[in-house]
N, C-alpha and C positions, 0 to 999 in steps of 0.2 A: 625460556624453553618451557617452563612449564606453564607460565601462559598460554603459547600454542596451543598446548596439549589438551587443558579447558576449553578453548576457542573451539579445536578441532572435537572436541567431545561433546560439546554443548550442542554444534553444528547439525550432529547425527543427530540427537535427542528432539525427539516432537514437540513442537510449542504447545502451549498451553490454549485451548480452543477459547475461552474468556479474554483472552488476551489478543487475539486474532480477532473475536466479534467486536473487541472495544476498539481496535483500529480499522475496521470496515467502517462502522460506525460511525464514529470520527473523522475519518477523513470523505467519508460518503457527506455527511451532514458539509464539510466546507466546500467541498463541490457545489454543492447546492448554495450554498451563499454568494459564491463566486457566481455562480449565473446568473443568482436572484438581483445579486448587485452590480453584475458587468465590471467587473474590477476584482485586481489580485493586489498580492502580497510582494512588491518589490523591496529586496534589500537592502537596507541603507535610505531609502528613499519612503519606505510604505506601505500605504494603500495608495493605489493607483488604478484609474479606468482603465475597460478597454480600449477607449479609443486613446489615450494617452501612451500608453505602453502594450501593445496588439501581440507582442511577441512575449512576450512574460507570461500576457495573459492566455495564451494558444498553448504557449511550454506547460502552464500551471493545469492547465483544463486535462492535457493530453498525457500528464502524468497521474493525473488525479483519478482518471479513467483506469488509466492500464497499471497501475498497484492494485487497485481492490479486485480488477476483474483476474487479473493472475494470481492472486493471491488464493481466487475462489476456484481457480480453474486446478491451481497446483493441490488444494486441499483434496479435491473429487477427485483426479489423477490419485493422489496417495491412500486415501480411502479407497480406490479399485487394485490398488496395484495389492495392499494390504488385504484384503479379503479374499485376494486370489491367490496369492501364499497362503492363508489359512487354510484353505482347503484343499492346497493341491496335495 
């Protein structure tokens, strides 16, 4: 129970924007290795080509995109929604 209560506390609470830029970062930089080298990170298995495993390496690209770009899009969403309470 009072685990939730943290979870659900924490939830509300703003993350820390160092912590947000260390995982754009981060996961922008392996994006980019992933294309520079045509191959992902399969489980159990590796590293693995694209042409070896094509559907890892599509799930890997197409997640890898849409985390940082939502991430970026939810932050500007809340920084507008936040400035517009301040002033209203």
């Amino acid at each position: 129970m009072i685990l939730m209560a943290l979870v659900a506390k924490s939830s509300t609470k703003s993350k820390n924007p160092l912590v947000v830029l260390f995982f754009l970062i981060s996961f922008s930089i392996y994006t980019f290795y992933c294309i520079y080298h045509q191959g992902s990170f399969v489980r159990g298995l590796g590293w693995r080509t694209r042409a070896e495993y094509p559907f890892s390496y599509n799930i890997t690209l197409a997640f890898a995109i849409i985390f940082p770009v939502g991430t970026i899009v939810k932050h500007i969403f809340w920084h507008i929604k936040k400035n517009r309470t301040e002033y209203s």
